[in-house]
C-alpha positions in Angstrom: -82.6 -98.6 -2.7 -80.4 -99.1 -5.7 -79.4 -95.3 -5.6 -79.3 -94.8 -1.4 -76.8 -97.9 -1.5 -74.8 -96.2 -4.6 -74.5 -92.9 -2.4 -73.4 -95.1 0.4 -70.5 -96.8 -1.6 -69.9 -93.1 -3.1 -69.1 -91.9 0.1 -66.5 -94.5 1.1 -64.7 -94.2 -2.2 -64.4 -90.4 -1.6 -62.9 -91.4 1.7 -60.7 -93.5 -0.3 -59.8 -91.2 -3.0 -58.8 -88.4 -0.3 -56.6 -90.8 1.7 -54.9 -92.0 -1.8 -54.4 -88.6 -2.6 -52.9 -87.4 0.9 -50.3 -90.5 2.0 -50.2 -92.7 -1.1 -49.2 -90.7 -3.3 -46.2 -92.6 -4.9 -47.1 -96.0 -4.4 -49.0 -97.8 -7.7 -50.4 -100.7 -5.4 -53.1 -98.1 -3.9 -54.4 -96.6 -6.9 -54.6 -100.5 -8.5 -56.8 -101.0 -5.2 -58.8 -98.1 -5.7 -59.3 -98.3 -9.6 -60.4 -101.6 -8.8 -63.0 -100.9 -6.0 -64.5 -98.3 -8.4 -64.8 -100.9 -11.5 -66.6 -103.2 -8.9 -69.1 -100.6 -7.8 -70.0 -99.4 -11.6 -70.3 -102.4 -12.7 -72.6 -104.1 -9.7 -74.5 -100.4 -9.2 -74.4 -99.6 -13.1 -75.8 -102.9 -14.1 -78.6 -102.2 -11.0 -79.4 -99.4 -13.0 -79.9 -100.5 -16.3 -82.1 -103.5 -15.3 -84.0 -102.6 -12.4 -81.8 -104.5 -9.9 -78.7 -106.0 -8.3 -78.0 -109.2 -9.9 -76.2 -111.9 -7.6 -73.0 -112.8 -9.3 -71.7 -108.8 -8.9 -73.4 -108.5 -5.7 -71.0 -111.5 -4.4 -67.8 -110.2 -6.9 -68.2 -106.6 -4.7 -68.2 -108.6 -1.2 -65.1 -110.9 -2.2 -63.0 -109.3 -4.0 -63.6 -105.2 -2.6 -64.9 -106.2 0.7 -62.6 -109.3 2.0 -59.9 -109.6 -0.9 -58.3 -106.0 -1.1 -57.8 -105.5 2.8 -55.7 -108.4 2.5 -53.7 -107.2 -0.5 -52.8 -103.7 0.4 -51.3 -105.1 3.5 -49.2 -108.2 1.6 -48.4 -106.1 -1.3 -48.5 -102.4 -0.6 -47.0 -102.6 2.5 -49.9 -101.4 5.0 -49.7 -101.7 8.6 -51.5 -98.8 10.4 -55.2 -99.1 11.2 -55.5 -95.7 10.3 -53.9 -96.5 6.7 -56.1 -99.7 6.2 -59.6 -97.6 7.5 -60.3 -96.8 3.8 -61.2 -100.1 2.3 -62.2 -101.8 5.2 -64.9 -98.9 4.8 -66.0 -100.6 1.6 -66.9 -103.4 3.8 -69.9 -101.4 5.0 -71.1 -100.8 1.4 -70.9 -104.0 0.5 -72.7 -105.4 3.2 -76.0 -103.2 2.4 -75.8 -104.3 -0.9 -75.6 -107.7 0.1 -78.3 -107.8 2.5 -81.0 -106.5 -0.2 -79.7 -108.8 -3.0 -79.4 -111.8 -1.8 -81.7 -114.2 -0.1 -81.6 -114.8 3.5 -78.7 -117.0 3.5 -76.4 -116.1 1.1 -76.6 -112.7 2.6 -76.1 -114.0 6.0 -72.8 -115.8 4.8 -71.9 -112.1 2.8 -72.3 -110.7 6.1 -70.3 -113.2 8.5 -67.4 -113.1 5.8 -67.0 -109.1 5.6 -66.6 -109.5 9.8 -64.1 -112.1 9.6 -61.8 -110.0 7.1 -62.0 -107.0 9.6 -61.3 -109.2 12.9 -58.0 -110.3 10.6 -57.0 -107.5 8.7 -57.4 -105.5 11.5 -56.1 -108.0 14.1 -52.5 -108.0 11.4 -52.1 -104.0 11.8 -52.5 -104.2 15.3 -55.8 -102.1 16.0 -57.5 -101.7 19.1 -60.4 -103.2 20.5 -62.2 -99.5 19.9 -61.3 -99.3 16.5 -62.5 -103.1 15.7 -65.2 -103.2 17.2 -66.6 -99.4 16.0 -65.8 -100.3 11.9 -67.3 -104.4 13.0 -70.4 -102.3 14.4 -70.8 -99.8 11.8 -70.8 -103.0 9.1 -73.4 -104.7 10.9 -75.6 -101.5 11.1 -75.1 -100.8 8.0 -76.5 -104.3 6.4 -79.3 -104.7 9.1 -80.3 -100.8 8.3 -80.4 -101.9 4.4 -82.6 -104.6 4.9 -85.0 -102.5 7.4 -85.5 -99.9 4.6 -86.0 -102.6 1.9 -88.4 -104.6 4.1 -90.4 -101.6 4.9 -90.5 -99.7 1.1 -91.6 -103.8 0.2 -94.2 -103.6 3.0 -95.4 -100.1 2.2 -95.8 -101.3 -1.5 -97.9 -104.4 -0.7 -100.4 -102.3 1.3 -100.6 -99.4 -1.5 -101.4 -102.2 -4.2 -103.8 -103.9 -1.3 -105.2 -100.5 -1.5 -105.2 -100.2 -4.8 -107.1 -103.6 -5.5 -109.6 -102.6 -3.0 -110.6 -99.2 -4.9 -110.9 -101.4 -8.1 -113.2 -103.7 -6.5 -115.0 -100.9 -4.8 -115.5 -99.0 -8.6 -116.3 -102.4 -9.8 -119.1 -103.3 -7.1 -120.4 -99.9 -8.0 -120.6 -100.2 -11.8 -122.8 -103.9 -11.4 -124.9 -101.9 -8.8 -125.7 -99.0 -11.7 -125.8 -101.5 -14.0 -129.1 -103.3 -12.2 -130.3 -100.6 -11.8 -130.2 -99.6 -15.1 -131.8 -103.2 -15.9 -134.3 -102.8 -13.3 -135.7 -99.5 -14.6 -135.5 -101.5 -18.3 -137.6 -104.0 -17.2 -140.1 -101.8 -15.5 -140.7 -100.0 -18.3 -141.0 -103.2 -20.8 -141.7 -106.3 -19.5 -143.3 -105.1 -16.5 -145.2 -102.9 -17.9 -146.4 -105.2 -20.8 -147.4 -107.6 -18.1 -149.3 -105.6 -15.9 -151.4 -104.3 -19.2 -152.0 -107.6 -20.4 -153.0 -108.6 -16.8 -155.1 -105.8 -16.9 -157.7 -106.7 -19.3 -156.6 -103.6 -21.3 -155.7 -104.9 -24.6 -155.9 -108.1 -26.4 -153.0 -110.8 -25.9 -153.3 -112.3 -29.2 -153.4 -109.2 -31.3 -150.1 -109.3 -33.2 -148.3 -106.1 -32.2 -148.8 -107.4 -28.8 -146.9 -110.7 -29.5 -144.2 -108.8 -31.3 -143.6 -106.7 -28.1 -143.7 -109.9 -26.2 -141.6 -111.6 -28.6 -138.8 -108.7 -28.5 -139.2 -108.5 -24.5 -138.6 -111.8 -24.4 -135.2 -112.0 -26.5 -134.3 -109.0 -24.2 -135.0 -111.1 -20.8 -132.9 -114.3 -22.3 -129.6 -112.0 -23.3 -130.0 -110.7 -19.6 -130.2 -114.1 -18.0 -127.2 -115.3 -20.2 -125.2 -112.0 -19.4 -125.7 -112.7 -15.7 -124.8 -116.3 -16.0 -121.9 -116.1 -18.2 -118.6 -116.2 -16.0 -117.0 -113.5 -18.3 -117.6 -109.5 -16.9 -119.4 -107.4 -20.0 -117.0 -105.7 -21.8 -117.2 -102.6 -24.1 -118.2 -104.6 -27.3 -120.7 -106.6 -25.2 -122.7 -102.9 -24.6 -122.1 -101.8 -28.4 -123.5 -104.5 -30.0 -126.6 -104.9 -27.4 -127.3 -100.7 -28.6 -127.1 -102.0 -31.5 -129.4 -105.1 -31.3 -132.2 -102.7 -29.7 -132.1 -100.7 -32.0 -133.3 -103.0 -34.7 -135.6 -104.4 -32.2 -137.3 -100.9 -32.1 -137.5 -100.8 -36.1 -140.1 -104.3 -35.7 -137.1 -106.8 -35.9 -136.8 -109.4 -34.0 -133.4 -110.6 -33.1 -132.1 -113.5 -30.7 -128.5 -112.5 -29.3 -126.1 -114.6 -27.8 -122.3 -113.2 -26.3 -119.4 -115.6 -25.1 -116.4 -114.2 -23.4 -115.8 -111.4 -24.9 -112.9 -109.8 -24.3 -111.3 -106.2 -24.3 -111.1 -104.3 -27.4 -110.2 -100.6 -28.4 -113.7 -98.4 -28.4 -113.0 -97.7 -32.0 -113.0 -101.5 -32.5 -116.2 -101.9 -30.5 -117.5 -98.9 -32.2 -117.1 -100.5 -35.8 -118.5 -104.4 -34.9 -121.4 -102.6 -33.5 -122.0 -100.5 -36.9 -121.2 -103.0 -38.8 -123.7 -105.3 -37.1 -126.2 -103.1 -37.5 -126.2 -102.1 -40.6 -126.2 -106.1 -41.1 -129.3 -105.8 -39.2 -130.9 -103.2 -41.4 -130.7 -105.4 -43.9 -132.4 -108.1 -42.6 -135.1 -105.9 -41.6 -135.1 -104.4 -45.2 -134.2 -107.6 -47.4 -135.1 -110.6 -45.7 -138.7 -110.5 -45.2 -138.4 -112.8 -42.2 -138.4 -110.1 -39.3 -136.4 -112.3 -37.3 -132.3 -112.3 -37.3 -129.7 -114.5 -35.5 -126.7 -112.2 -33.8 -123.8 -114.1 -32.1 -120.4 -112.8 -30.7 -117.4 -114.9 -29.4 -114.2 -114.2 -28.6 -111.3 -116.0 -29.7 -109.5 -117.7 -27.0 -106.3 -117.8 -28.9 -105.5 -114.0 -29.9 -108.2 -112.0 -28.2 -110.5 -111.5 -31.3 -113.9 -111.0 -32.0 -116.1 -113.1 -34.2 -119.5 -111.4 -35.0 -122.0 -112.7 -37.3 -125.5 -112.2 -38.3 -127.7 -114.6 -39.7 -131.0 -114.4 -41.5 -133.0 -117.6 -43.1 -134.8 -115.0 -46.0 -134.6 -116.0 -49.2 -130.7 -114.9 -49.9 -129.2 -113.5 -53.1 -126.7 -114.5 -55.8 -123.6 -112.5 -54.7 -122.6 -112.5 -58.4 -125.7 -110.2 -59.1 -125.6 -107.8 -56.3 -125.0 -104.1 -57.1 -122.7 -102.1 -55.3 -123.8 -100.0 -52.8 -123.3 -98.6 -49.6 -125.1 -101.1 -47.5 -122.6 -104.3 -47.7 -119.6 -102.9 -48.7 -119.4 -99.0 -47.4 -121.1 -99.6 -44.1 -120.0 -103.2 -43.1 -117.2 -104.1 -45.0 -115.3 -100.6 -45.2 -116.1 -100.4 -41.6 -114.4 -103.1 -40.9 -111.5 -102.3 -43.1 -110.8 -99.0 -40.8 -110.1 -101.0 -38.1 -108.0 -103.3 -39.4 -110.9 -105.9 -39.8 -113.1 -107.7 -42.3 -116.3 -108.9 -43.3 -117.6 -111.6 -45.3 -120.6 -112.7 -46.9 -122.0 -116.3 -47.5 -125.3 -116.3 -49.4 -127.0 -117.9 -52.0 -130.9 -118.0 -53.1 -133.3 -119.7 -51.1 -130.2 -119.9 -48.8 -130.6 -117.3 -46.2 -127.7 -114.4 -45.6 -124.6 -115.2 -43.3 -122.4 -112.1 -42.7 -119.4 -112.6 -40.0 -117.3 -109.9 -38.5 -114.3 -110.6 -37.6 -111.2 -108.5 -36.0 -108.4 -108.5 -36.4 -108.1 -109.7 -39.8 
C-alpha cells in the first residue's frame, strides 16, 4: 500500500511538473508550490518506507498543507484563476486522501476526507468552474480514498485468513506429532511393562528373583516420567527427548535412575546435545563409582532467562575433590562439554557424602 499510494501521488506531481513546465514558466510562486508538494510527499512516503508505515503527524502535514493549504495560495499569491490552471494541485487532493484513509483511524480520516472536499467546493467555486469539473475532481477524491481503504481492508483480510491458515497447519503438525508420540509410547510399553506383566502373570518366572525386580524397578521409573510428561502443562521440548535417551541408556547398563523434567524450554540441538552427554557420562559414573545402582536426574528451566539446570545426584560414598585425578570422565566429557556450548558444570562431593554434579547453560 505504501508503494501503490507513492505511484499514485507520483503521477499527480508529474501532472504538476508538466503544467509548471508548459504555462508557469516565469512565475517563482509555482515552483515554491511544487517544491513544496514534493518535500511533503518524500518526507510522509520516505519515512513510510523506512519504518514500515505512514506515521500520523505527516499523513495530516500532506492533507493540510498540499491538499487544502496550496490551492488556496496559488490563487492569493500566484495569481491563479482558471480551473484548468488550478487542476494540478487540486489533483494532490486525490493522493492525499488515499493516504489518509489507510493511516488514520476511522475518524480522523473521515475529518481528512470532508476537509480535502471542502477546499475543492472553494477553490474551485473562486475560479469559477463548472458544475462538471467540480463535481468529476470531488468524485475522483472520494473514489480515490474509499478505493485505498477497500485494498487495505481486503490485503488486512486476506492476511488474517493466511495466518488462520497458517495456525491451523501448526496445530494439525502438532496433533500429528502427540499422535506418533503415543504411539511410540504404546509400542514402549508393550514391549516392557506389558510384557513383564503378562510373564510374571504367567507363572513363567519367579517375581522375587532379583533381575526381575530390577526390570520392574526400571519399568517402573519409566511409567512415572511418562505420567509426569503427560501431566506437566509444558509441551516436551528437544532437551526433554535428549536427556530421557540418555537416562535409558544407563537404565539398560543395570542403573536405576528416577527422572523428573519441569518446563523445559527451547534450546539449540547442539545445547540439548551436550546436557544430554554430559548427563550421561554423569550417569556412567554413578553406575561405575557409586556402588548404589540407583541415581537422581532432575532438569528445570529457568523462568527468568530460558536456562537449563541439570543435575545428577548419587548418595554413594563420594570423593575428596582435592584427591581426584584428572581424567576424561569429569572434566573432558562433562565439564569440557559444557564449555563448547557456552556452559558449565560443577561438582559438589565429599566422602561419605554422595556426588552432586549440576549442569547448567548458559553460564
Amino acid at each position: 500500500m505504501i508503494l501503490a499510494t507513492l505511484l499514485y501521488r507520483a503521477s499527480h506531481l508529474a501532472v504538476g511538473v508538466l503544467a509548471v513546465a508548459q504555462r508557469h514558466r516565469g512565475e517563482p510562486m509555482m515552483y515554491a508550490a511544487l517544491a513544496a508538494a514534493l518535500g511533503l510527499s518524500v518526507l510522509c512516503h520516505g519515512t513510510a518506507l523506512r519504518q514500515g508505515w505512514f506515521r500520523g503527524r505527516h499523513v495530516w502535514a500532506d492533507v493540510l498543507v498540499t491538499g487544502c493549504l496550496l490551492p488556496f495560495a496559488l490563487y492569493l499569491w500566484a495569481g491563479v484563476d482558471e480551473p484548468a490552471l488550478l487542476g494540478w494541485s487540486m489533483l494532490l487532493g486525490g493522493s492525499a486522501s488515499s493516504v489518509a484513509a489507510i493511516a488514520l483511524d476511522r475518524v480522523h480520516a473521515l475529518a481528512a476526507v470532508v476537509l480535502l472536499v471542502l477546499t475543492h467546493l472553494a477553490g474551485y467555486r473562486l475560479v469559477g468552474a463548472s458544475p462538471a469539473v467540480l463535481g468529476g475532481h470531488v468524485n475522483s477524491l472520494l473514489s480515490s480514498a474509499a478505493m485505498a481503504w477497500v485494498f487495505w481492508w481486503y490485503l488486512r483480510r486476506q492476511g488474517r485468513l493466511l495466518d488462520e491458515a497458517n495456525a491451523r497447519a501448526l496445530e494439525a503438525e502438532a496433533h500429528r506429532a502427540r499422535y506418533a508420540e503415543r504411539l511410540e509410547h504404546h509400542r514402549a510399553l508393550h514391549d516392557t511393562v506389558l510384557a513383564t506383566l503378562t510373564t510374571i502373570a504367567g507363572g513363567g518366572v519367579d517375581a522375587n528373583a532379583p533381575r526381575v525386580r530390577e526390570r520392574c524397578a526400571r519399568e517402573a521409573a519409566y511409567l512415572r516420567r511418562l505420567v509426569q510428561r503427560y501431566a506437566d502443562e509444558h509441551p516436551r521440548h528437544a532437551i526433554g527427548e535428549a536427556l530421557e535417551a540418555a537416562v535409558t541408556a544407563a537404565e539398560g547398563l543395570q542403573l536405576r535412575v528416577t527422572a523428573q523434567y519441569h518446563g523445559l524450554p527451547e534450546v539449540p540441538p547442539q545445547v540439548a546435545a551436550a546436557l544430554a552427554d554430559a548427563a550421561g557420562e554423569a550417569l556412567n559414573n554413578v553406575r561405575r563409582h557409586a556402588r548404589t545402582g540407583h541415581a537422581y536426574l532432575t532438569a528445570t528451566g529457568e523462568t527468568d532467562g530460558g536456562g537449563v539446570v541439570v543435575t545428577v545426584v548419587d548418595r554413594g560414598p563420594g570423593f575428596d575433590p582435592r584427591e581426584q585425578l584428572p581424567g576424561l570422565g569429569l572434566s573432558g566429557s562433562v565439564r569440557g562439554r559444557m564449555a563448547e556450548v557456552g556452559g558449565r558444570a560443577s561438582v559438589d562431593t565429599a566422602p561419605g557424602e554422595g556426588v552432586r554434579v549440576e549442569l547448567r547453560w548458559p553460564a
